[in-house]
DRENPA-3360 file (N, C-alpha, C; in nm, 2 decimals, always signed):
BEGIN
1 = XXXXXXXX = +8.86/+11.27/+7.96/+8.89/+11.14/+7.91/+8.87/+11.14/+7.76 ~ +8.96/+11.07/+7.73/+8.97/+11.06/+7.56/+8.82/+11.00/+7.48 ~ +8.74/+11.04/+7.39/+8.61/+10.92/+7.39/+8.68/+10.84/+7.24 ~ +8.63/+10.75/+7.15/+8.65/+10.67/+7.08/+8.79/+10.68/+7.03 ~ +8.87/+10.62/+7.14/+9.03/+10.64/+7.13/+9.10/+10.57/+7.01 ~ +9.04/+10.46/+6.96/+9.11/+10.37/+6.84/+9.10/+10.46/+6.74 ~ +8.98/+10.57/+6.74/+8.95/+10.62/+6.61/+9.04/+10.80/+6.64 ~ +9.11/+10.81/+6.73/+9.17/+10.92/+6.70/+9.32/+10.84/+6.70;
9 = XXXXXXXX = +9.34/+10.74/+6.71/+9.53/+10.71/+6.75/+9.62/+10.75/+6.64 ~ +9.58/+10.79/+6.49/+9.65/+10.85/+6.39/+9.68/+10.99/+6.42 ~ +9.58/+11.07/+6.54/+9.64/+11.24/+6.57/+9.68/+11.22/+6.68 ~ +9.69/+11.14/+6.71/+9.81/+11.14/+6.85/+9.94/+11.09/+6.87 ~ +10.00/+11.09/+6.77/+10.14/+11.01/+6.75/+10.22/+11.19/+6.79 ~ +10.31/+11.16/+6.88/+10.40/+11.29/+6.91/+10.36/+11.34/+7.02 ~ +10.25/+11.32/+7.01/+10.15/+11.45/+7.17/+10.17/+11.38/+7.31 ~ +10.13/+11.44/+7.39/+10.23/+11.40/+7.49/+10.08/+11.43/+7.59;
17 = XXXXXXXX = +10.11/+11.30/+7.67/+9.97/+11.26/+7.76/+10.03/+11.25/+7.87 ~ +9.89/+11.24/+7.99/+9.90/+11.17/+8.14/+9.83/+11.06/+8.13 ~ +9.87/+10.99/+8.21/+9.77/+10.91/+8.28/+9.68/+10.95/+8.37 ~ +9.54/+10.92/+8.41/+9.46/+10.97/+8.50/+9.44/+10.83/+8.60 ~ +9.55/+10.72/+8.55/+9.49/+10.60/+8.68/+9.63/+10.50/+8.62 ~ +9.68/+10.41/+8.71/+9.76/+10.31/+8.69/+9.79/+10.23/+8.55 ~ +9.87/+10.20/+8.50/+9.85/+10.17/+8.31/+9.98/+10.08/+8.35 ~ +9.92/+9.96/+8.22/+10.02/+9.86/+8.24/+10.05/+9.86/+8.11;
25 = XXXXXXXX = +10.18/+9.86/+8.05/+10.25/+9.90/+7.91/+10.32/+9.75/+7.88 ~ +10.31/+9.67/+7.76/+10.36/+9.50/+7.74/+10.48/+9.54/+7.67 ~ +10.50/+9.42/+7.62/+10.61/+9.42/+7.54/+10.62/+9.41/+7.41 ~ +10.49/+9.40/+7.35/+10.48/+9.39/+7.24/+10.32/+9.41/+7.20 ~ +10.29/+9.40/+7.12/+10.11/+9.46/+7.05/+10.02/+9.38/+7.10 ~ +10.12/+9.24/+7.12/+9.98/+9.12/+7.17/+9.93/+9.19/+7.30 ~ +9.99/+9.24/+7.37/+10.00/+9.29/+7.51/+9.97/+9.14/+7.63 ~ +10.05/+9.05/+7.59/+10.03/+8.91/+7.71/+10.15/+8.93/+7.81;
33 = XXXXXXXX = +10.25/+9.03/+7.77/+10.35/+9.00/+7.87/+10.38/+9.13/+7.95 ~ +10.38/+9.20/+8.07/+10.38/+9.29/+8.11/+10.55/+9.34/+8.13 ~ +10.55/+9.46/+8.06/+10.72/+9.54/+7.99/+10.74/+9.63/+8.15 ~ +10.63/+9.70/+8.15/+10.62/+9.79/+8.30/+10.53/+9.84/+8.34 ~ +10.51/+9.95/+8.44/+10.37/+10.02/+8.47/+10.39/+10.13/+8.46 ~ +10.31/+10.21/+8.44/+10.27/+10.39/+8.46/+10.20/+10.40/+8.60 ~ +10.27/+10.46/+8.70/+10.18/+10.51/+8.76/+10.08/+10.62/+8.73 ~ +9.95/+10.66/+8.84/+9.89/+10.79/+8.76/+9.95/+10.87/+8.76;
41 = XXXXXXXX = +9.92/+10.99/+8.71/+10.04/+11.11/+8.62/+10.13/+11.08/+8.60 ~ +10.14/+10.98/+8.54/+10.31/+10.95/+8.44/+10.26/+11.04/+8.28 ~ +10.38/+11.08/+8.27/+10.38/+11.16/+8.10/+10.40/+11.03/+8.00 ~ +10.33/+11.02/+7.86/+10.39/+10.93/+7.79/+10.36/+11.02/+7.64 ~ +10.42/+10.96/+7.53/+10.39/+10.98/+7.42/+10.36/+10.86/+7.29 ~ +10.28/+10.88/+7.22/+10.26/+10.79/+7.12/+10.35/+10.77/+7.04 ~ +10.44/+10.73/+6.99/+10.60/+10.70/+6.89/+10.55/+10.63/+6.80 ~ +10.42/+10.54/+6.75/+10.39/+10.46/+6.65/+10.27/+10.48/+6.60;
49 = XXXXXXXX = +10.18/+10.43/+6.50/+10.09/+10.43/+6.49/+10.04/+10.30/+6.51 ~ +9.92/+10.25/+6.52/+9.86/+10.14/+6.58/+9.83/+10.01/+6.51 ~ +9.89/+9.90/+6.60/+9.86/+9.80/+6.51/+9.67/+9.78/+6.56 ~ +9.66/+9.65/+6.55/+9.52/+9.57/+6.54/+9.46/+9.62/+6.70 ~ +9.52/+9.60/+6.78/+9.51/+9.60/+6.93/+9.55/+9.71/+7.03 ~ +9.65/+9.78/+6.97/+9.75/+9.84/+7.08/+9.81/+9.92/+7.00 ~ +9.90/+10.04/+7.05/+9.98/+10.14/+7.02/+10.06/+10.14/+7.10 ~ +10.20/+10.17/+7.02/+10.31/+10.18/+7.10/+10.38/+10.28/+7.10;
57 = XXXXXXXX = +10.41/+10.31/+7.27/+10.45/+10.44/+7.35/+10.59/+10.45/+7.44 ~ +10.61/+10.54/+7.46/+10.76/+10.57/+7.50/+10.69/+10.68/+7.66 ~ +10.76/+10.63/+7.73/+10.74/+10.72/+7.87/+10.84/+10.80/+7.88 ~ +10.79/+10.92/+7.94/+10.86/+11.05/+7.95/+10.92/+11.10/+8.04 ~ +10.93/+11.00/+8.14/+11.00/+11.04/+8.23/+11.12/+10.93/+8.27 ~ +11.14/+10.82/+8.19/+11.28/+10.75/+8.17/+11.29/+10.70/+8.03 ~ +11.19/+10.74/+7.94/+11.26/+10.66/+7.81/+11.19/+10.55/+7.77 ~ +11.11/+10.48/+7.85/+11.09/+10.36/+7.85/+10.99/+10.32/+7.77;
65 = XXXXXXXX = +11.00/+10.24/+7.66/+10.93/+10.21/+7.54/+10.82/+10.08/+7.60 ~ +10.73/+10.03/+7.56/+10.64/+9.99/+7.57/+10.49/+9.98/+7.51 ~ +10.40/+9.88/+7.48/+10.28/+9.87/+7.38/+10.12/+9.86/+7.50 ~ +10.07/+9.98/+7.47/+9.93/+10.04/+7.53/+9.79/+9.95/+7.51 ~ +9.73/+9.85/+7.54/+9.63/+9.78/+7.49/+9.51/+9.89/+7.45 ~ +9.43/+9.87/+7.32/+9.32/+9.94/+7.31/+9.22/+10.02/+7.43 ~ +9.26/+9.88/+7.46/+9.08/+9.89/+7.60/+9.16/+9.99/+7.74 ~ +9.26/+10.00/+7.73/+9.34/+10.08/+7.87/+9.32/+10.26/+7.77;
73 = XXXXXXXX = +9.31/+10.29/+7.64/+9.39/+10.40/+7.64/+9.29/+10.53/+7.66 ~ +9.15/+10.44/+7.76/+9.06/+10.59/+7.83/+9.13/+10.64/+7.94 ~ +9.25/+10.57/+7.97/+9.34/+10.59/+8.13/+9.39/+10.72/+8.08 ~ +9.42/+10.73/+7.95/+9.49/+10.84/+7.86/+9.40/+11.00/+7.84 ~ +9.51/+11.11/+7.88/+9.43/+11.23/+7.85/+9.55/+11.33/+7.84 ~ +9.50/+11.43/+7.75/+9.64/+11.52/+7.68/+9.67/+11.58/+7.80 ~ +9.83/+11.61/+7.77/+9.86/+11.70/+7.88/+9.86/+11.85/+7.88 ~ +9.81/+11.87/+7.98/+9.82/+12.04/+7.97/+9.94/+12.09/+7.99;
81 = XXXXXXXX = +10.05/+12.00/+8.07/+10.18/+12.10/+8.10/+10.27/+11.97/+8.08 ~ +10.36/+12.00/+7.99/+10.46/+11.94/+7.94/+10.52/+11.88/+8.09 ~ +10.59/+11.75/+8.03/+10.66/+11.68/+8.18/+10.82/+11.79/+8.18 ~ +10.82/+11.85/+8.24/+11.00/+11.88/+8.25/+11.04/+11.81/+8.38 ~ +11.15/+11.75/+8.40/+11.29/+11.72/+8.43/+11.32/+11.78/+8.52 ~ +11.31/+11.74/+8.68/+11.37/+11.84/+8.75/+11.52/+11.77/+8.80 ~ +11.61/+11.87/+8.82/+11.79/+11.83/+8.84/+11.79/+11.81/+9.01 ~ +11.85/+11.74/+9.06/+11.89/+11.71/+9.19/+12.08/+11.75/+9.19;
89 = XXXXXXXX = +12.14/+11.77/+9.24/+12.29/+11.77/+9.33/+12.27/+11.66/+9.39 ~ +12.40/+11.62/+9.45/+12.45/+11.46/+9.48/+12.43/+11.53/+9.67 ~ +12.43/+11.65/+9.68/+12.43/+11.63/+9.86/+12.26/+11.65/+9.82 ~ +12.20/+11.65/+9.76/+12.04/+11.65/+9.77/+11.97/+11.50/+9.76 ~ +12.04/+11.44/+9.64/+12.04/+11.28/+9.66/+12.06/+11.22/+9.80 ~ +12.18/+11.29/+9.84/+12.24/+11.20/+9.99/+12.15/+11.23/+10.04 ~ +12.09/+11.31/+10.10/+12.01/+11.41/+10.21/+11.83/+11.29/+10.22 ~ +11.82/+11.22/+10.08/+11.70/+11.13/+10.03/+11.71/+11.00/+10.13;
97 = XXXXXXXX = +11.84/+10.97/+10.09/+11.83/+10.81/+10.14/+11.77/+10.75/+10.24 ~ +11.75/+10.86/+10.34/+11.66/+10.76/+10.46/+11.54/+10.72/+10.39 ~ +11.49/+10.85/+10.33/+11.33/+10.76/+10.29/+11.37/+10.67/+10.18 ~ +11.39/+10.66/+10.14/+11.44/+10.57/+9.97/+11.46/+10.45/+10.06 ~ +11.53/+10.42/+10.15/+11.56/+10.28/+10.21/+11.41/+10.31/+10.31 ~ +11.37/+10.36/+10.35/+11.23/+10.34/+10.43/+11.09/+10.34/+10.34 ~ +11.08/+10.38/+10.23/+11.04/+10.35/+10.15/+11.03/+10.20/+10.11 ~ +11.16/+10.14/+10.08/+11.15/+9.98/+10.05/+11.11/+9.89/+10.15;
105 = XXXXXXXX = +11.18/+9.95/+10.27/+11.11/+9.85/+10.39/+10.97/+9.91/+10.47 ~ +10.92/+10.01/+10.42/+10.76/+10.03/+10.41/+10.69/+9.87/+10.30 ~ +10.71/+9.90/+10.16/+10.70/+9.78/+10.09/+10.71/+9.64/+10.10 ~ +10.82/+9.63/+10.19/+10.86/+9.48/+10.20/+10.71/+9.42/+10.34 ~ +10.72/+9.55/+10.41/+10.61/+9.52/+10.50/+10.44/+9.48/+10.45 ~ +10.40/+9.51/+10.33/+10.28/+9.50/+10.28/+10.29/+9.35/+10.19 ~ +10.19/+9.26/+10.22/+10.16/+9.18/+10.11/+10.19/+9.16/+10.01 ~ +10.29/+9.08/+9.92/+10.37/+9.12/+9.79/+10.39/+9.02/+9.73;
113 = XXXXXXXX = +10.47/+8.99/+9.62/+10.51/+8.91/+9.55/+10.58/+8.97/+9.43 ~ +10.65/+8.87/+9.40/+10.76/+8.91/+9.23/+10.70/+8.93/+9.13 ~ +10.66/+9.06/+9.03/+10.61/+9.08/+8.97/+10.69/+9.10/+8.83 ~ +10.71/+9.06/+8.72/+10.81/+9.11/+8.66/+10.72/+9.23/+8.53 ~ +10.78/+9.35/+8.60/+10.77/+9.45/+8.53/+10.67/+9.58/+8.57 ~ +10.68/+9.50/+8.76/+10.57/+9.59/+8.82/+10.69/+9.68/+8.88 ~ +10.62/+9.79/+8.91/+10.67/+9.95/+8.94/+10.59/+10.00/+9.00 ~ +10.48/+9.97/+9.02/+10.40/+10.07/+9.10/+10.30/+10.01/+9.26;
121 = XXXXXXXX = +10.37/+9.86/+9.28/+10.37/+9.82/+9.40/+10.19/+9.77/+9.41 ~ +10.15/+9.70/+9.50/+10.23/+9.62/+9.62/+10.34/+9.55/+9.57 ~ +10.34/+9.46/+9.41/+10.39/+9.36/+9.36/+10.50/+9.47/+9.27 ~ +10.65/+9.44/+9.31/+10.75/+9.49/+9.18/+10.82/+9.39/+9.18 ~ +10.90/+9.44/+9.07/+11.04/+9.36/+9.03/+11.18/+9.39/+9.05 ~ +11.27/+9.40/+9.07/+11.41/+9.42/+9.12/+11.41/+9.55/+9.13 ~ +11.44/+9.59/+8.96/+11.45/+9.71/+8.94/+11.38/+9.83/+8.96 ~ +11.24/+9.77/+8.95/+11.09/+9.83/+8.93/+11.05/+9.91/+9.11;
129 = XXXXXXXX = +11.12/+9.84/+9.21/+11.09/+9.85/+9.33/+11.23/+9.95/+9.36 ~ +11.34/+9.97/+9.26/+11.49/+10.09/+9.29/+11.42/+10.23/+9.24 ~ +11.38/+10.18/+9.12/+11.27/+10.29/+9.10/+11.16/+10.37/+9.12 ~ +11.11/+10.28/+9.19/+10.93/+10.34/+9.30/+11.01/+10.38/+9.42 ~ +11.14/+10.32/+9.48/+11.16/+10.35/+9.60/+11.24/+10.52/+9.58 ~ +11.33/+10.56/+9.46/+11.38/+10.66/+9.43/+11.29/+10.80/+9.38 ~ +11.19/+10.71/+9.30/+11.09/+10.85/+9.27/+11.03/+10.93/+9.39 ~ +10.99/+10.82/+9.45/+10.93/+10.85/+9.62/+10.94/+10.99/+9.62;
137 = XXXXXXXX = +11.08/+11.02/+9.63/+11.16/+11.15/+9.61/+11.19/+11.23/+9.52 ~ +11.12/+11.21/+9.45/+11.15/+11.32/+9.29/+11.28/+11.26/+9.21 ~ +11.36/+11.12/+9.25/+11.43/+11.09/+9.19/+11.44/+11.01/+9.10 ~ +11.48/+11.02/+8.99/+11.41/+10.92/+8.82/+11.53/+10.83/+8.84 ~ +11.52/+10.67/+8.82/+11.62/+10.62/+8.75/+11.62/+10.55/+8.63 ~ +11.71/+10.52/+8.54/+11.60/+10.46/+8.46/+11.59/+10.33/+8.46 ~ +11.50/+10.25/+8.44/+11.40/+10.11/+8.42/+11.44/+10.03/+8.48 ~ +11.57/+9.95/+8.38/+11.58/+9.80/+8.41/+11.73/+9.78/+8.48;
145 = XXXXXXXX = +11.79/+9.65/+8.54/+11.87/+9.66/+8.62/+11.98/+9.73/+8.55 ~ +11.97/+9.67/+8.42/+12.14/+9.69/+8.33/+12.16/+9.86/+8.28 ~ +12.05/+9.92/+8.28/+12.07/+10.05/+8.28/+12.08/+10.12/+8.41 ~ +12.03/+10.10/+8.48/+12.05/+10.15/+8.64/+12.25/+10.12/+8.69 ~ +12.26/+10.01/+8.66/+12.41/+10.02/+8.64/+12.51/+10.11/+8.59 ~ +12.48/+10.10/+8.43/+12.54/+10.24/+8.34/+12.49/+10.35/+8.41 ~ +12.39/+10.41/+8.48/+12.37/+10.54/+8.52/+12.42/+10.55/+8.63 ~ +12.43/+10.48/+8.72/+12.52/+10.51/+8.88/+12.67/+10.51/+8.80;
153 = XXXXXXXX = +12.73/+10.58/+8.93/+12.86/+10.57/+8.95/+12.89/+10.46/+9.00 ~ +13.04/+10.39/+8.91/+13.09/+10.27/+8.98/+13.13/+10.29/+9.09 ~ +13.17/+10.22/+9.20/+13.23/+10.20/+9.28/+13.25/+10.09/+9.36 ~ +13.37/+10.06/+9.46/+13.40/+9.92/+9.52/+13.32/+9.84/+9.57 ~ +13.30/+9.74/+9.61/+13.23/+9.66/+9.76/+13.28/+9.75/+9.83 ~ +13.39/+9.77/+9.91/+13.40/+9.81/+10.00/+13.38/+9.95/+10.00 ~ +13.32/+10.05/+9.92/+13.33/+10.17/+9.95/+13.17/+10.15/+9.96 ~ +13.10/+10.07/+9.96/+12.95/+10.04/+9.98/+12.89/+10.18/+10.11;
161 = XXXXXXXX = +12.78/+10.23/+10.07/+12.70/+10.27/+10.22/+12.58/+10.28/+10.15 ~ +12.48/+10.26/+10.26/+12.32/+10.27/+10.24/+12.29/+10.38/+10.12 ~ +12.20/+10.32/+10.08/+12.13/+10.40/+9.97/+12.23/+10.32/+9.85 ~ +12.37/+10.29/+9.83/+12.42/+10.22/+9.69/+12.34/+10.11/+9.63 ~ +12.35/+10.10/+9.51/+12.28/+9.98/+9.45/+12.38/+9.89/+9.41 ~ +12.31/+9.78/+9.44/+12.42/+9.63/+9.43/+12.35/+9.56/+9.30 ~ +12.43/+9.52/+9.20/+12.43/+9.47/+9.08/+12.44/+9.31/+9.08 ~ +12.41/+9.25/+8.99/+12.43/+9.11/+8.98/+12.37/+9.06/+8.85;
169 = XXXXXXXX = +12.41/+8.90/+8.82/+12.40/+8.86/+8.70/+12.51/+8.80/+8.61 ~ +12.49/+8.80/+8.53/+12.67/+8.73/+8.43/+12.79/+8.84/+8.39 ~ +12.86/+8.80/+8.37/+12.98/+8.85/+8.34/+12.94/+8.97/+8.23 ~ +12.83/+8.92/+8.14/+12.82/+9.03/+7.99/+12.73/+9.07/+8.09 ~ +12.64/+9.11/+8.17/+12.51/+9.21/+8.19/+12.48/+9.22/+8.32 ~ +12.39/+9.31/+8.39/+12.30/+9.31/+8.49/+12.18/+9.27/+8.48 ~ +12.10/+9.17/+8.55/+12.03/+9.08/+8.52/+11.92/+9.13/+8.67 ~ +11.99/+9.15/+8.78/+11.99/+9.24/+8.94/+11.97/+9.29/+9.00;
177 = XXXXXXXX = +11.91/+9.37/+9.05/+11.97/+9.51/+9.16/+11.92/+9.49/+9.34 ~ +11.97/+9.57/+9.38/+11.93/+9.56/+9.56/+11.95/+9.69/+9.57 ~ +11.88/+9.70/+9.69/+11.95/+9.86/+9.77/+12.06/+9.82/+9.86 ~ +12.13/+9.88/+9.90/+12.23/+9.85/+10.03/+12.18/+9.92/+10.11 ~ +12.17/+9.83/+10.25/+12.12/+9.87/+10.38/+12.21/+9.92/+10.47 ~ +12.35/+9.86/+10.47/+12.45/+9.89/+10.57/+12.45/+9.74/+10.61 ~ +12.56/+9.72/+10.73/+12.63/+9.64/+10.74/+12.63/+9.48/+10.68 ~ +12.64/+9.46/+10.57/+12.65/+9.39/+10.46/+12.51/+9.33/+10.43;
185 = XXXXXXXX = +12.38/+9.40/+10.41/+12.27/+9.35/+10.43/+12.22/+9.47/+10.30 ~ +12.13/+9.39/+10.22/+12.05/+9.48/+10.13/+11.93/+9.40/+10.12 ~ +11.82/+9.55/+10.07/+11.68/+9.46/+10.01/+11.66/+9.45/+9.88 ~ +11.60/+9.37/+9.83/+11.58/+9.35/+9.75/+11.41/+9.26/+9.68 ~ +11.37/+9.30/+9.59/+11.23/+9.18/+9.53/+11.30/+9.08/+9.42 ~ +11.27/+9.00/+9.47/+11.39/+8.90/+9.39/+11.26/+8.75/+9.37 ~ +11.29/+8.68/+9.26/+11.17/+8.61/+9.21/+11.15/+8.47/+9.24 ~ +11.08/+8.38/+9.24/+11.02/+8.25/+9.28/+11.11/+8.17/+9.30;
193 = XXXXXXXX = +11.18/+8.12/+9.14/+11.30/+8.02/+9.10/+11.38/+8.04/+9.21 ~ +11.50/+8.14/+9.19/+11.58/+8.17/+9.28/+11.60/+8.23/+9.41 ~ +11.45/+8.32/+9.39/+11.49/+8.41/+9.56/+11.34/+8.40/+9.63 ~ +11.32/+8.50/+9.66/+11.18/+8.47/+9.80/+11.07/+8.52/+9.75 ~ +11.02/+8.53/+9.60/+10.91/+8.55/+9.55/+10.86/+8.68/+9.59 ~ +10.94/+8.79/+9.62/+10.88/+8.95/+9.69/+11.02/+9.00/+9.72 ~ +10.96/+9.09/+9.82/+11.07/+9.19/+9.88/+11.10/+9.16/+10.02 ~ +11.25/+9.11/+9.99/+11.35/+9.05/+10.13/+11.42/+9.15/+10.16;
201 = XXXXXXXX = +11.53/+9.05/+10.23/+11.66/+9.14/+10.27/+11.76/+9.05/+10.30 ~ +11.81/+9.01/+10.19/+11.99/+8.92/+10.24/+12.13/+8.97/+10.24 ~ +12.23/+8.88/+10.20/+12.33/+8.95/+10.26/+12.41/+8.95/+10.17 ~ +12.54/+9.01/+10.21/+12.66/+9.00/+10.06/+12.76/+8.89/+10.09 ~ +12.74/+8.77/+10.15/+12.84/+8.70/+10.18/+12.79/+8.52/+10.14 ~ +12.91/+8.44/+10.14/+12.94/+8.31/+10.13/+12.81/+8.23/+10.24 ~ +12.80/+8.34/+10.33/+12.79/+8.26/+10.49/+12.63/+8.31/+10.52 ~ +12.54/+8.33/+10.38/+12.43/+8.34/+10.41/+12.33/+8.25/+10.33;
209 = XXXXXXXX = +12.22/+8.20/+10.36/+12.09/+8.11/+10.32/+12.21/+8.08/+10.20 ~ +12.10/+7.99/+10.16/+12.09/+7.97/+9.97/+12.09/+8.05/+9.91 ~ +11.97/+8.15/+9.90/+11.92/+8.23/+9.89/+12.01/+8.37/+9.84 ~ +12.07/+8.39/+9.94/+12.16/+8.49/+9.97/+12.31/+8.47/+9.90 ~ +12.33/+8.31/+9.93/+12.48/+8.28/+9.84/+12.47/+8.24/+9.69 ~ +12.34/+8.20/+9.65/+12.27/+8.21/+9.49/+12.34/+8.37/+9.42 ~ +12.25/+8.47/+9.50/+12.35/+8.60/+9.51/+12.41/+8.60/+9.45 ~ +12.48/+8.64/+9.57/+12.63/+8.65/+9.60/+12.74/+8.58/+9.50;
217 = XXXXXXXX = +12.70/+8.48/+9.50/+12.78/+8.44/+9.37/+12.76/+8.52/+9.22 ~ +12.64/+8.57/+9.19/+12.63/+8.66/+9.11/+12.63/+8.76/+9.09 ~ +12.73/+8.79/+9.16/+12.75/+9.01/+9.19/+12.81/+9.01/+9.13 ~ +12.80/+9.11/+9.05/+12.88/+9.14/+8.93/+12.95/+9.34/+9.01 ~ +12.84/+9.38/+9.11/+12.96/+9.53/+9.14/+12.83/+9.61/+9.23 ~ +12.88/+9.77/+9.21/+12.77/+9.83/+9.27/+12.81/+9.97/+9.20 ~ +12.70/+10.07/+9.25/+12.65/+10.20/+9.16/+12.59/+10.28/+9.29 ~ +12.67/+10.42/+9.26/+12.60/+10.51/+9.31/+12.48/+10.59/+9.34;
225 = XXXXXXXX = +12.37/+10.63/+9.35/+12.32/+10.78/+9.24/+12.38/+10.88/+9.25 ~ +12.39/+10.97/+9.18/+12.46/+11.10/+9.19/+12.35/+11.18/+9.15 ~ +12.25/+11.12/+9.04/+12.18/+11.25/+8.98/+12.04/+11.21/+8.99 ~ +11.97/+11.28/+8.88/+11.82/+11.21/+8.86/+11.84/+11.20/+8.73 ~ +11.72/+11.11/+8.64/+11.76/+11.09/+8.49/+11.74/+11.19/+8.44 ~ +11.78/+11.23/+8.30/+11.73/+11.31/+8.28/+11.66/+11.27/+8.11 ~ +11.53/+11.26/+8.03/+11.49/+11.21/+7.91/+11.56/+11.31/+7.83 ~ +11.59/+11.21/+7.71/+11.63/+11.24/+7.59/+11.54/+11.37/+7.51;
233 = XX = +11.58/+11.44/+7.48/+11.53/+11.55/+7.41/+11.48/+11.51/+7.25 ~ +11.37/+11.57/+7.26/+11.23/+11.53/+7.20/+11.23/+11.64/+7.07;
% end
């Protein structure tokens, strides 16, 4: 473990860390609003030098930018073996999807609620829970709903089957996501205002809850996986 971490954060800009325990990364230096989570052994790197409070870091295994509070960065320790990138094939993806959907409804079964910007469970958020449910598997996607869109393969409603991800939101974005279950039924963690405050499971149709036709009216499409992510070169 790192000892008087404020006083080295000027030699660690570039170097490339683990986590040794769960880390919560904000959205900005104040650190009041939570951006996402690290699970333990997540790779990250330092990209800034430090304001008053916090340093801000980029994770290494989707890209994902985010501000480290002072008092969290003993969770931090160098890494000995660089994160590399492992490739998947699309029949190796296919071959996943039972656990990836047994995975979420493992989840949906524990104690939960809408967390925005949790990833590392009991409590996620839309995207955060497509992501915990895909790594399960060695599979990366990246972050938030509207990039998880761009990175699947488009394809119909109707060419829908388990394991696809269902999008939603306005016309300009994805705001969204669900897994598809099969016969018009997906899960999803969906939040207070509009949906069930945790991880459900509704449907794709006119002819379902509130809940479900709140949705549904806001689908904007769906997305394949084909691959795993792979991070931008460093």
């Amino acid at each position: 473990m790192l000892s008087n971490p404020e006083s080295q954060i000027l030699n660690w800009t570039s170097a490339e860390y683990h986590c040794i325990a769960d880390l919560n990364l904000y959205d900005s230096p104040e650190c009041t609003r939570l951006a996402t989570q690290a699970a333990a052994g997540r790779h990250l790197r330092i990209t800034s030098n430090h304001q008053e409070s916090a340093v801000e870091v980029c994770l290494c295994e989707d890209d994902y930018p985010g501000w480290v509070s002072f008092v969290d960065l003993g969770i931090l320790q160098p890494a000995t073996v660089l994160y590399q990138a492992k490739s998947f094939s699309e029949s190796e993806i296919k071959k996943c999807i039972p656990d990836v959907i047994a995975f979420t409804q493992a989840a949906m079964q524990q104690s939960n609620y809408y967390l925005w910007g949790g990833t590392v469970g009991p409590n996620y958020d839309c995207s955060g829970l497509m992501q915990a449910a895909f790594v399960s598997m060695g599979v990366w996607l990246p972050r938030d709903a509207y990039q998880q869109e761009a990175f699947t393969q488009k394809i119909t409603i109707a060419e829908l089957a388990p394991g696809d991800l269902v999008f939603f939101g306005t016309p300009q974005k994805a705001t969204h996501v669900g897994l598809y279950l099969g016969d018009n039924s997906y899960i999803h963690s969906s939040g207070k205002e509009q949906g069930r405050n945790g991880i459900g499971i509704d449907v794709l149709s006119e002819q379902g809850d509130g809940v479900s036709r709140s949705y549904y009216q806001q689908l904007r499409g769906a997305g394949r996986v084909l691959q795993s992510y792979q991070p931008q070169r460093r």
